[in-house]
N, CA, C and O atoms as CSV, one atom per row, in Angstrom:
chain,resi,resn,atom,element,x,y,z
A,1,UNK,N,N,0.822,-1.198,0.000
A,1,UNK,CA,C,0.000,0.000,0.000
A,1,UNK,C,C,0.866,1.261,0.000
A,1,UNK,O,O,0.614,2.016,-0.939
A,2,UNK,N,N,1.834,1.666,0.843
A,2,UNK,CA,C,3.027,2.338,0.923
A,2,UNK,C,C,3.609,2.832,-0.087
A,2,UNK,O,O,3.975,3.987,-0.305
A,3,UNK,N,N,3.710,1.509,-0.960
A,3,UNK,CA,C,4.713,1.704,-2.635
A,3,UNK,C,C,3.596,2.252,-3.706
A,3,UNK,O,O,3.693,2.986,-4.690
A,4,UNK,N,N,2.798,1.763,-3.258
A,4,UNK,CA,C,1.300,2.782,-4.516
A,4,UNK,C,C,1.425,3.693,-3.908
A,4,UNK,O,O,2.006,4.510,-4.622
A,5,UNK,N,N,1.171,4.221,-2.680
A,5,UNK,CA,C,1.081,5.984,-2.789
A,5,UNK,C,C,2.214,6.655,-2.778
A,5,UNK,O,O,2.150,7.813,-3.193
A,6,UNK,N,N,3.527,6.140,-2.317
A,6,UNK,CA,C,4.624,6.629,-3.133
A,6,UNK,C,C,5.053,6.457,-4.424
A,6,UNK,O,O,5.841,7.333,-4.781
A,7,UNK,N,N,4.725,5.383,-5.475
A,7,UNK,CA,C,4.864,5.501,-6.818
A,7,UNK,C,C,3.452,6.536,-7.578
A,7,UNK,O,O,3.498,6.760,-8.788
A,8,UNK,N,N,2.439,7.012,-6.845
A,8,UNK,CA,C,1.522,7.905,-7.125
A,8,UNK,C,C,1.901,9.572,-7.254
A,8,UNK,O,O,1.711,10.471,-8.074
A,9,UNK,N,N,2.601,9.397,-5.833
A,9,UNK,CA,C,3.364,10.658,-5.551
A,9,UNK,C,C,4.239,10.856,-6.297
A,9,UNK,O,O,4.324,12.055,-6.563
A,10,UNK,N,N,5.035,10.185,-6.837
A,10,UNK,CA,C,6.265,10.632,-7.530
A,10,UNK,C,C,6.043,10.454,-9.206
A,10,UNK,O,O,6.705,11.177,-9.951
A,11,UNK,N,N,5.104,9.481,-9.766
A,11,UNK,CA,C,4.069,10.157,-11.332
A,11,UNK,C,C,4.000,11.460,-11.357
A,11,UNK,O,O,4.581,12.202,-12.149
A,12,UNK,N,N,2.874,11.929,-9.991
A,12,UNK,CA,C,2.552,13.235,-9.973
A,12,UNK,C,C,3.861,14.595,-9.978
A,12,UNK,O,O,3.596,15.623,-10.601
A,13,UNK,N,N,4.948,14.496,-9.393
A,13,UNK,CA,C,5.688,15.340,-9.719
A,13,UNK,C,C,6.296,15.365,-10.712
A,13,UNK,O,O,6.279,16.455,-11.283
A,14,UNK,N,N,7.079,14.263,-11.366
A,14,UNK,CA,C,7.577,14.062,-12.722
A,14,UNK,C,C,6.450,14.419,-13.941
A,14,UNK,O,O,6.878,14.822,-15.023
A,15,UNK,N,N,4.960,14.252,-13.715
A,15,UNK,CA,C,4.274,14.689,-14.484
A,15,UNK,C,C,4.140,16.362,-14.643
A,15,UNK,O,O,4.254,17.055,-15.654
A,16,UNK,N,N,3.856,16.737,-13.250
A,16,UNK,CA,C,3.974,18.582,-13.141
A,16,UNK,C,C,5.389,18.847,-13.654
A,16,UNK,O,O,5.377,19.871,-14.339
A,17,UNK,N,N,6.310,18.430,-13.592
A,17,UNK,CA,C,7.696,18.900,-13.373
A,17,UNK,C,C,7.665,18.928,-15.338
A,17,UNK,O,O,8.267,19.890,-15.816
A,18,UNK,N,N,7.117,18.105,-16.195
A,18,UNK,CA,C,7.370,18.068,-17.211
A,18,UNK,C,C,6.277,19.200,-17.886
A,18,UNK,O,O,6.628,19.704,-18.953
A,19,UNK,N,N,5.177,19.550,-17.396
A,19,UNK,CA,C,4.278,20.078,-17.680
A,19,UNK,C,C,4.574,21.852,-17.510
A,19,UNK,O,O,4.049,22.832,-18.037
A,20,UNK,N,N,5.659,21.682,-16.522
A,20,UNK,CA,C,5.852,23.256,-15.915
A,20,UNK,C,C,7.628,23.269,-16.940
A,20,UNK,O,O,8.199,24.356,-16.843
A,21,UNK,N,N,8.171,22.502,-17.557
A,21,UNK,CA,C,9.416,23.133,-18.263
A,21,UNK,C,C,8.663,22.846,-19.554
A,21,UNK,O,O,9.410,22.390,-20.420
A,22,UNK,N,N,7.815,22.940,-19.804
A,22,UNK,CA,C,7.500,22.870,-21.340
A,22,UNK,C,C,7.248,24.798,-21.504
A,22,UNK,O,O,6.308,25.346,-20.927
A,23,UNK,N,N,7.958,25.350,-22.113
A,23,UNK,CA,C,7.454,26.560,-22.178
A,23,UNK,C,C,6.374,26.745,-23.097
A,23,UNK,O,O,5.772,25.683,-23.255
A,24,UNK,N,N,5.789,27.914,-23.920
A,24,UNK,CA,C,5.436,28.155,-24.908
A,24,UNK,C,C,6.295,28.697,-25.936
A,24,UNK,O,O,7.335,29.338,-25.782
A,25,UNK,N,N,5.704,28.344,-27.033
A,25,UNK,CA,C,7.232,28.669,-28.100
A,25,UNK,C,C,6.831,29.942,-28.430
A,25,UNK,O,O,5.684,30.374,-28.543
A,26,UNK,N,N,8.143,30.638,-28.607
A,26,UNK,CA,C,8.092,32.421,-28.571
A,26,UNK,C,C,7.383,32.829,-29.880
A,26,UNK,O,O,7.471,32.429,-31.041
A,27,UNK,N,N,6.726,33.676,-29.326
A,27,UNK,CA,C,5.955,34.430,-30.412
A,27,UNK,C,C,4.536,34.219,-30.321
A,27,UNK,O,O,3.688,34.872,-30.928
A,28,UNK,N,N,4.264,32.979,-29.284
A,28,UNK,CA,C,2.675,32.549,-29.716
A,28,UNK,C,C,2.517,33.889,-28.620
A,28,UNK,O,O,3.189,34.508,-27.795
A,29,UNK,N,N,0.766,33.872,-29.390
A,29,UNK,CA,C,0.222,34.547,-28.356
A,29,UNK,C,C,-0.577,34.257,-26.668
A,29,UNK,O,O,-1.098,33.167,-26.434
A,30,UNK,N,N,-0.564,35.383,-25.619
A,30,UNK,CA,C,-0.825,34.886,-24.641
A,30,UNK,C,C,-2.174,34.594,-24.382
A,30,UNK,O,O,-2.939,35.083,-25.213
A,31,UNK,N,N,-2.778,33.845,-23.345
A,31,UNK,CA,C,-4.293,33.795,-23.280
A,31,UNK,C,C,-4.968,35.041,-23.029
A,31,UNK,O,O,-4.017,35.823,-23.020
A,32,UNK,N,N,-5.954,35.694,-22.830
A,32,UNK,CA,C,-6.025,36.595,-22.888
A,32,UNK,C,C,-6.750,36.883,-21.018
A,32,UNK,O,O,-6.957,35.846,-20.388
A,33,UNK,N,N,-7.073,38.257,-20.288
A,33,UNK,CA,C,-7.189,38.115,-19.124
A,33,UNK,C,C,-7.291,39.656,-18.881
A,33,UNK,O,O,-6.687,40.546,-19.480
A,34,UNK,N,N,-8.050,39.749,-18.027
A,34,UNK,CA,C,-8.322,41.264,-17.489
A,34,UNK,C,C,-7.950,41.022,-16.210
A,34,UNK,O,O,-8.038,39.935,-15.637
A,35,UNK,N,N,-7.392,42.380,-15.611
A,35,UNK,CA,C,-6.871,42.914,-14.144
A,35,UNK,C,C,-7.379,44.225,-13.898
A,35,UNK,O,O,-7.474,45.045,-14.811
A,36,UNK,N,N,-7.723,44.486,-12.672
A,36,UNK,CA,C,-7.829,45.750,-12.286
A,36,UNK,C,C,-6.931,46.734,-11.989
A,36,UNK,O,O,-6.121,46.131,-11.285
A,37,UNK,N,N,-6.447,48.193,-12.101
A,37,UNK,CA,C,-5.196,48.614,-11.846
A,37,UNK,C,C,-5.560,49.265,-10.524
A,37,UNK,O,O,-6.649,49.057,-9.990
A,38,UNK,N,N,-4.690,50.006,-10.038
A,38,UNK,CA,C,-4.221,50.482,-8.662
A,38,UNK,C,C,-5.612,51.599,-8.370
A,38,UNK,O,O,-6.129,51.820,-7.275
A,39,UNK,N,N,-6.052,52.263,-9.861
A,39,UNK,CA,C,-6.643,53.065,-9.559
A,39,UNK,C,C,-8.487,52.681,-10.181
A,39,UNK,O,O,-9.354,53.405,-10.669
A,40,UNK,N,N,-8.431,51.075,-9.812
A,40,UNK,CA,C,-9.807,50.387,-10.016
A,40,UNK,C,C,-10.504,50.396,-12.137
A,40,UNK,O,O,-11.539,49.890,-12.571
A,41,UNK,N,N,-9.373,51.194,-12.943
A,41,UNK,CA,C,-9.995,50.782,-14.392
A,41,UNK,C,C,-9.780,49.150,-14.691
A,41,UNK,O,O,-8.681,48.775,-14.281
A,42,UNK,N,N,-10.294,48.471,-15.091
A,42,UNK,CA,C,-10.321,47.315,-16.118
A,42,UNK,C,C,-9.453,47.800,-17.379
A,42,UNK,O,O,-9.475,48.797,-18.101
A,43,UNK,N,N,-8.396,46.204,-17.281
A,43,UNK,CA,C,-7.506,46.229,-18.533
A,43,UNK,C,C,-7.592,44.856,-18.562
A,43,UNK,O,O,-7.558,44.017,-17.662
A,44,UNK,N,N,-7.771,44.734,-20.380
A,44,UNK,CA,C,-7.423,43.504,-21.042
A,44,UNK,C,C,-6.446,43.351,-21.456
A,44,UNK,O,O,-6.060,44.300,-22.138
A,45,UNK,N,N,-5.187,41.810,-21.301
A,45,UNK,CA,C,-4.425,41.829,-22.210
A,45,UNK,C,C,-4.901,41.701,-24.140
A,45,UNK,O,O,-4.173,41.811,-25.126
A,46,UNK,N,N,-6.116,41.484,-24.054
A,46,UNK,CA,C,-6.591,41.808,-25.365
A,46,UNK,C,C,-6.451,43.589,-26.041
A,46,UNK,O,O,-5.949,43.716,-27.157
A,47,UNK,N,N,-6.831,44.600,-25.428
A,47,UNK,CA,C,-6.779,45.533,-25.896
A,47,UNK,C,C,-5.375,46.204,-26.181
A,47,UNK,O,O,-5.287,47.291,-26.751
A,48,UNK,N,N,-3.990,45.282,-25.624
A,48,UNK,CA,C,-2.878,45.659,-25.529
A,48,UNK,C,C,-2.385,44.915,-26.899
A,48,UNK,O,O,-1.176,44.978,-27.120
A,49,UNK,N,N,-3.035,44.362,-27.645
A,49,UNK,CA,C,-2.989,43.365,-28.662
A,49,UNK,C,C,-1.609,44.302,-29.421
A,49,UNK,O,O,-1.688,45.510,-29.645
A,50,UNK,N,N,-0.269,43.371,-29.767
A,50,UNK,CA,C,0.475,44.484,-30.341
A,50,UNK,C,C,1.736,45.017,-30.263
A,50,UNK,O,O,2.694,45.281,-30.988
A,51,UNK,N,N,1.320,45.090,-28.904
A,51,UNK,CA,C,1.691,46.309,-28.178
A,51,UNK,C,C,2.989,45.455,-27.238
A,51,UNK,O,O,3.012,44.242,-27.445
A,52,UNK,N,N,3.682,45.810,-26.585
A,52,UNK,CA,C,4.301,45.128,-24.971
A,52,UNK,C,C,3.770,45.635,-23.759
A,52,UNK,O,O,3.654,46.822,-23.453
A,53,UNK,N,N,3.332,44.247,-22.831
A,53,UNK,CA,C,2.765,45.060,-21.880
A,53,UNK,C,C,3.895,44.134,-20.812
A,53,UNK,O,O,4.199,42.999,-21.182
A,54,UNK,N,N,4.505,44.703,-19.444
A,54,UNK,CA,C,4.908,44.872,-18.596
A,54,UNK,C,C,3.852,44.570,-17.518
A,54,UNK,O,O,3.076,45.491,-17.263
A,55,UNK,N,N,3.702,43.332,-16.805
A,55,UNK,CA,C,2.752,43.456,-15.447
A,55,UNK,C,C,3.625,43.745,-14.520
A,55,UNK,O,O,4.793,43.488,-14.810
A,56,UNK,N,N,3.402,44.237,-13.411
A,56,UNK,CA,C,3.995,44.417,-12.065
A,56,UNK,C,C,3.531,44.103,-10.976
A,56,UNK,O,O,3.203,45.142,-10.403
A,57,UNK,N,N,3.219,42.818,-10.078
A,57,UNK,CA,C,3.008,42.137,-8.590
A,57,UNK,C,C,3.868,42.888,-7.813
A,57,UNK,O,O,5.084,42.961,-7.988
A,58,UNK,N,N,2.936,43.701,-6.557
A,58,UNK,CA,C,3.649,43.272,-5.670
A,58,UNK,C,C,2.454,43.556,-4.691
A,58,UNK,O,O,1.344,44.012,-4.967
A,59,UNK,N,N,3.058,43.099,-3.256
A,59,UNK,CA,C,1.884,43.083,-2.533
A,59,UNK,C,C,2.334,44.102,-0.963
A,59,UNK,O,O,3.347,44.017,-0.268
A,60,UNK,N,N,1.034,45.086,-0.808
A,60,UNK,CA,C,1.163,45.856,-0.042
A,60,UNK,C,C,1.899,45.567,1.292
A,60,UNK,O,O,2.571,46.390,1.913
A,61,UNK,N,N,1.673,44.276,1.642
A,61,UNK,CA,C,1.782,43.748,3.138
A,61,UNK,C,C,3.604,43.244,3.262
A,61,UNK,O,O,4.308,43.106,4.263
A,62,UNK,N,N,3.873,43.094,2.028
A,62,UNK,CA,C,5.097,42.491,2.174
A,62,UNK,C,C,6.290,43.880,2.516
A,62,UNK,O,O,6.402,44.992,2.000
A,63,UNK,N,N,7.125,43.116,3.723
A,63,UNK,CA,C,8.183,43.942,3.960
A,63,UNK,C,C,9.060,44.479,2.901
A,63,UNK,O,O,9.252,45.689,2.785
A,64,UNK,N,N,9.667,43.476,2.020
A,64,UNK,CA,C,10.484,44.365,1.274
A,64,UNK,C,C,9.977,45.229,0.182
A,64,UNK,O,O,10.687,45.764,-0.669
A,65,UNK,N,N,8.383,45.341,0.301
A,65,UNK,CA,C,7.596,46.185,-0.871
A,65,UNK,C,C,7.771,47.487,-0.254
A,65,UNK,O,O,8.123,48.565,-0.732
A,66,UNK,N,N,7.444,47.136,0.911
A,66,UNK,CA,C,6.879,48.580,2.034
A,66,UNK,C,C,8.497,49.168,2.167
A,66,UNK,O,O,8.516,50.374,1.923
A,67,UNK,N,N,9.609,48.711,2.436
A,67,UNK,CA,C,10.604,48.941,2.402
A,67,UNK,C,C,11.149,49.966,1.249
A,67,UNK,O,O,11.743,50.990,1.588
A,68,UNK,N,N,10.946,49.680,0.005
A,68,UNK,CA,C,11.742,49.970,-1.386
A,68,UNK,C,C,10.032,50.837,-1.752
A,68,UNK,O,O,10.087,52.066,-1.800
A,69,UNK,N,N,8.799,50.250,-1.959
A,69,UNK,CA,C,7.893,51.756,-2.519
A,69,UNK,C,C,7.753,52.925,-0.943
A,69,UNK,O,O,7.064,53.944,-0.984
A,70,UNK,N,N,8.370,52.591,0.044
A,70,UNK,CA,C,8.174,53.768,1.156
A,70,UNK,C,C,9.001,54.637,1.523
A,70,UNK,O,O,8.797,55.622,2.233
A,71,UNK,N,N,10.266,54.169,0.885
A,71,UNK,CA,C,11.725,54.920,0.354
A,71,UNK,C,C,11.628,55.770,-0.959
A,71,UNK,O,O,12.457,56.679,-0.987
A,72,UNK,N,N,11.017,55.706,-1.772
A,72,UNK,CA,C,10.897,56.398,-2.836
A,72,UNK,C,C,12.025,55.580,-3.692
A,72,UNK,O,O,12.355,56.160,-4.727
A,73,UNK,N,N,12.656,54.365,-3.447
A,73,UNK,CA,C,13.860,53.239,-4.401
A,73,UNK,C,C,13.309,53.012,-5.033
A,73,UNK,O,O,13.830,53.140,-6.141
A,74,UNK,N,N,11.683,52.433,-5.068
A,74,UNK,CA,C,11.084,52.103,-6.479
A,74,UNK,C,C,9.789,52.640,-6.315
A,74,UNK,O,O,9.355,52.905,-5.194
A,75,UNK,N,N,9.135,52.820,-7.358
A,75,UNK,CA,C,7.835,53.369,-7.119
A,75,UNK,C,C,6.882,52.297,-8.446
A,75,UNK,O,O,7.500,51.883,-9.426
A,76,UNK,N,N,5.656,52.041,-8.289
A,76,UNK,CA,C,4.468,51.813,-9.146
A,76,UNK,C,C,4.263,53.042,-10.130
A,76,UNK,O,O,3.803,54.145,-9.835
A,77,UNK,N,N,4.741,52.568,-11.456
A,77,UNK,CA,C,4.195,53.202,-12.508
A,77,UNK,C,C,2.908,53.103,-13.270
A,77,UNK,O,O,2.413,52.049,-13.669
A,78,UNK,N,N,2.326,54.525,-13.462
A,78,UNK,CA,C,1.037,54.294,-14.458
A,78,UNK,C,C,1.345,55.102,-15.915
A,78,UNK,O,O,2.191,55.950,-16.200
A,79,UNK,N,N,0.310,54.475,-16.679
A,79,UNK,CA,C,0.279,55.375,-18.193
A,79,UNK,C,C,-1.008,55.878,-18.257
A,79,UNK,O,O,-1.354,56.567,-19.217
């Protein structure tokens, strides 16, 4: 019983593990997906069709965010 759920367990990572280095081949296009920005508009990566778009994560709560955007070292850009 032991060796099935460890030969289960270890399918499952060799399966993700192959699934997560498969990239996409350059040039295709991305799926498409809306986000809200800082200042609540709706953006599609559809309407950026074209274009390069740049996302930027980061999250308010985290120390080294609050650190570097409360220093003025980096700041959140808009267009």
């Amino acid at each position: 019983m032991k060796t099935k759920l460890i030969l289960t367990i270890v399918a499952s990572f060799v399966t993700t593990g192959l699934y997560a280095f498969d990239p996409p081949p350059v040039g295709s296009a991305a799926p498409d997906f809306s986000l809200t920005d800082a200042k609540g508009k709706a953006h599609s990566l559809l309407q950026y069709k074209g274009k390069y778009v740049v996302l930027e994560w980061f999250n308010p709560e985290c120390l080294f965010v609050k650190k570097h955007h409360g220093t003025g070292n980096t700041q959140p850009t808009t267009h």
